[in-house]
N, C-alpha and C positions, 0 to 999 in steps of 0.2 A: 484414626480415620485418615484416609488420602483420598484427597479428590485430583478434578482439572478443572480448569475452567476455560473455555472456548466463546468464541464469538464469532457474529459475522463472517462466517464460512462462505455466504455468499454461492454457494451450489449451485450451478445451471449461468453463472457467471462466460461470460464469452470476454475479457480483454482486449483491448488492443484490437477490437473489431477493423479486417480487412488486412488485416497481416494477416502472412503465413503461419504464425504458429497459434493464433487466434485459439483455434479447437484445440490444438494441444495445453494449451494454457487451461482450458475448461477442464481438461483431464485430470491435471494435473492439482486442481484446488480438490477434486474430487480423491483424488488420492493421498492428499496429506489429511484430508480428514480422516481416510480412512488409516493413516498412519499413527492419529493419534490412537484410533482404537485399536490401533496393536500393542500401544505403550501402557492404555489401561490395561488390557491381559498381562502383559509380562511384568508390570510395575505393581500388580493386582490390586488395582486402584478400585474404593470402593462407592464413590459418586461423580460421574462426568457430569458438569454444570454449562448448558448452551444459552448464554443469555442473549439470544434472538436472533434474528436473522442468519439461520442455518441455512436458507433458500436467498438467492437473488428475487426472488416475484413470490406469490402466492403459488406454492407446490400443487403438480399433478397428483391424481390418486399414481401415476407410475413412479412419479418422483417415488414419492412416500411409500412407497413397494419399495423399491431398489435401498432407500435407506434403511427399511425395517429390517431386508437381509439381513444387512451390514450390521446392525444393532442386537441384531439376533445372535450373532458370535460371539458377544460377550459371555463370558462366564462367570461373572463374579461384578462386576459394574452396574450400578443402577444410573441410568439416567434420564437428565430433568431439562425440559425443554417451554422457553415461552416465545412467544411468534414477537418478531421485531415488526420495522418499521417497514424494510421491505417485503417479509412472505406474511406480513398480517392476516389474523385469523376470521373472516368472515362467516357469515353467517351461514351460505348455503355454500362453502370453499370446499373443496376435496380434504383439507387440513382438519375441518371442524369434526369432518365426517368420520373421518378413516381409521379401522380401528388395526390400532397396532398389536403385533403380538409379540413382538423384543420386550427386553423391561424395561418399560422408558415410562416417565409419565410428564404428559402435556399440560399444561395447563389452561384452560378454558377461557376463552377471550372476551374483553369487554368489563371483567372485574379481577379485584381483588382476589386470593387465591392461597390456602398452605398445604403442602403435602409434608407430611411427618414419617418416615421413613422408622419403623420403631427398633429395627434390629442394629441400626447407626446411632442412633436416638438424638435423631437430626431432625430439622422444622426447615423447610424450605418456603419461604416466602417468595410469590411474583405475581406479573400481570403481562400476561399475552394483548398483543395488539389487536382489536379488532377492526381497527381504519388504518391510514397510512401516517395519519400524524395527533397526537395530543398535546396540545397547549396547557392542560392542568396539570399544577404540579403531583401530579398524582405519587411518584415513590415516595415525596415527606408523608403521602398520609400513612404508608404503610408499617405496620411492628410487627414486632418476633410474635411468632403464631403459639408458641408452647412454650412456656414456664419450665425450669431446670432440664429443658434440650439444647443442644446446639444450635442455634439459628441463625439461618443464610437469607437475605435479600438477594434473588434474584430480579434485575431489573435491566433496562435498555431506552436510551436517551441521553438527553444531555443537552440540548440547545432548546431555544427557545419554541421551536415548532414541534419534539421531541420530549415531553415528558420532561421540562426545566427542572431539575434543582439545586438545591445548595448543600454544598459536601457540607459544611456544618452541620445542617439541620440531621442528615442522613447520621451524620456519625455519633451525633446525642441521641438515636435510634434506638441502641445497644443490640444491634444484630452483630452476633460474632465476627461474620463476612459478609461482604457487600460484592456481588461478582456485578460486574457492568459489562453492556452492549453499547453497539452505536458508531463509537470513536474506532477507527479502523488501526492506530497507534497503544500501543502499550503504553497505560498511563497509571502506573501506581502511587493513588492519592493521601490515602495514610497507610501506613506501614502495618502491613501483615493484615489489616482488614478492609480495604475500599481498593479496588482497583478495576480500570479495564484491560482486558486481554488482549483485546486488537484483534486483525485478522492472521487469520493463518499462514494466507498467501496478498502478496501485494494486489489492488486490484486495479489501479491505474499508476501514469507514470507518476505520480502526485505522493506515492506512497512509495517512499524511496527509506532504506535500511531494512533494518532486519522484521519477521513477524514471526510470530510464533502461539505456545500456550503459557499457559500460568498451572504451576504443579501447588499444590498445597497440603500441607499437613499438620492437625491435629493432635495433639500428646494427651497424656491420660490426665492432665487436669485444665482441658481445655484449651489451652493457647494455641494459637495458628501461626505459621509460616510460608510465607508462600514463597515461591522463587520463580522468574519466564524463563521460558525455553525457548529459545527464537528453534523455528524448523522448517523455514520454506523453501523451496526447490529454487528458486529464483528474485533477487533482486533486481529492483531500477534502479541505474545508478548513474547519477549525472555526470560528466568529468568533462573538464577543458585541457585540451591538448593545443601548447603553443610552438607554433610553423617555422621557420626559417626561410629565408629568402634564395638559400641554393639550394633546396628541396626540389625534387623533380616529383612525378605521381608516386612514382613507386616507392620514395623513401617517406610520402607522406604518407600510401597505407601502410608499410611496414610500423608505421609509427606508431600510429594507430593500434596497428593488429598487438604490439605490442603490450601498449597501456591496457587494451581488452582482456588478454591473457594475464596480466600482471591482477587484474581486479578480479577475475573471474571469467570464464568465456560459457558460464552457463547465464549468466545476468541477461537485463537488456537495456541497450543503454539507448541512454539520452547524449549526445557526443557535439562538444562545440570547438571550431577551430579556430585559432585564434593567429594573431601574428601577422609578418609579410611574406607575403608571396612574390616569387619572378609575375611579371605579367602574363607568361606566355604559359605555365602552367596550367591548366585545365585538373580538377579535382574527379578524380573517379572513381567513388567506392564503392561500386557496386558490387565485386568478387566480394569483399568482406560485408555486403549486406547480405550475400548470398550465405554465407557462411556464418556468422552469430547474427545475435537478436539485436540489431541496431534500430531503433525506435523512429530516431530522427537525426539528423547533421543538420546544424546550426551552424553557418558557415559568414563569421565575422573576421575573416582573415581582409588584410589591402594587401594591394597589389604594388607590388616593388617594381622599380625601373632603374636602372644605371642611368641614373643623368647624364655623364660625362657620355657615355658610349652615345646614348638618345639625341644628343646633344651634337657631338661630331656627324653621326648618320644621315644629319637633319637641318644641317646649316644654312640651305637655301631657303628654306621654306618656315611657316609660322610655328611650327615644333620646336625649331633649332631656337630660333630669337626671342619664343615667348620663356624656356629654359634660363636664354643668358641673361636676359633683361630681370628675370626672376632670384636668378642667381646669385645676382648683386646684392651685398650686403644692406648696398642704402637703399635698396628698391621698397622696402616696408621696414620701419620701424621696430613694429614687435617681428620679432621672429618666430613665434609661433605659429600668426596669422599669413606669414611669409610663407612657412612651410606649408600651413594647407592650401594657400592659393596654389602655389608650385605644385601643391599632387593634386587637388582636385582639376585644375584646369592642365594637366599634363594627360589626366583620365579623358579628359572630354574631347582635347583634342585626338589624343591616339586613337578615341569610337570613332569621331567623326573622319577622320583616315588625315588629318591634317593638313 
């Protein structure tokens, strides 16, 4: 048997709300999902496993139309789906209602739950969300639903306001596989049986490396494998790029645009500058914000001065003398504190025009 396992798709997700590529990014989660389901057909994997929050909110009946297409292309894939934390299954929701006609099967929210698959001679254990959060530990109470099947804990949680538990109790279970929701990071907790999948696609800048699915396989006297696939369209990825003090603008976006192209220039970064700058420098990256995903500039660079030149330009006045007076080795002790007095109070005169 081959499965996937999936998580936290997050569907109807908007990122980066108020940027430009905001909607493009919503697309885009939508289409790596729909990517995996091209990997079931051609892999001709025979259980896709969604352990929750397929949806950012509680699903439209259109959401859940537009998905059911997409689910309907399978040829050969069953798939098992329980509501997370985010698109939980309410009582009177479009989710509870809506009847699918892909081969997928939901599981009913508010309890306990097994779908036994008998042509895989697989037990699927879970529990759909019917609120937004559970404080019991509800997946230790859960067991393998079927005796000499393969059995899968499907579940979604993991903190304390999310369905808490403890991967021991979980793994004295003896569910074959343990697929998990929740954690938006790839965290595989015992090997080849407990793991989470993570998301698909990253979904704030917070979630920086790779995301993808978890492939798994079955051999004919039951032991599992599993292996992730990272697959998403886009990283966030943080970098510090340090300045030099004869940089002009342009050598600092080239600089820039460089490390962007070096990492990726489909990512989107989080960018800090670092270093000394000439004073007279002014920072303007807006052409390369126009052109990649740059999130934010973090702009921890100082401002460099030629003392000597500063110094000579400025001999009449309190620039010139508060420099030499500074300058002086005996003028402070520590040197360290010598030097910031020298640049902080070199900054405040030069604002205040001197």
């Amino acid at each position: 048997m081959k499965f996937i396992h999936i998580s936290d798709v997050h569907l109807g997700r908007k990122p980066d709300r108020g940027r430009v590529w905001s909607d493009n990014r919503s697309e885009e989660i939508f289409d790596s999902f729909k990517n995996v389901l091209t990997v079931c057909d051609e892999l001709q994997i025979d259980l896709l496993l969604i352990a929750g929050d397929l949806f950012d909110a509680p699903p439209t009946e259109s959401e859940l139309r537009r998905i059911d297409v997409e689910l309907k292309k399978l040829y050969k894939t069953k798939v098992v789906i329980i509501a997370g934390s985010s698109d939980y299954m309410s009582v009177d929701s479009a989710y509870s209602k809506f009847g699918f006609s892909s081969n997928i099967i939901v599981f009913p929210a508010g309890k306990a739950a097994n779908a036994y698959i008998e042509d895989l001679n697989v037990c699927i254990t879970g529990f759909s969300y019917a609120k937004p959060e559970y404080t019991e530990r509800v997946l230790e109470k859960l067991n393998p639903g079927r005796e000499g099947a393969y059995n899968i804990l499907l579940g979604h949680g993991g903190d304390a306001n999310h369905m808490p538990f403890s991967t021991e109790r979980l793994a004295r279970k003896d569910f074959d596989y343990i697929a998990l929701g929740y954690i938006h990071k790839v965290k595989h907790i015992l090997k080849n049986k407990m793991a989470f999948s993570g998301s698909l696609e990253p979904l704030d800048y917070t979630e920086t490396g790779k995301h993808g699915y978890i492939y798994g396989e079955v051999d004919e006297e039951g032991r599992t494998g599993i292996t992730w696939v990272p697959c998403n369209k886009r990283s966030y990825v943080n970098t510090a790029i340090k300045l030099d003090s004869d940089m002009d603008n342009q050598s600092i976006n080239d600089v820039v645009e460089k490390k962007i192209l070096s990492l990726g220039k489909e990512n989107i970064y989080r960018i800090m500058l670092k270093g000394k700058i000439d004073s007279k420098v002014d920072i303007d990256l807006s052409i390369l914000k126009s052109k990649y995903y740059i999130n934010q500039i973090i702009n921890r660079t100082e401002e460099y001065y030629d003392l000597n030149k500063l110094m000579q330009e400025n001999q009449s006045n309190i620039v010139g003398k508060f420099i030499s007076t500074l300058s002086n080795d005996d003028a402070l002790e520590n040197e360290e504190i010598r030097k910031k007095a020298l640049r902080y109070g070199v900054d405040a005169l030069v604002e205040i025009g001197g």
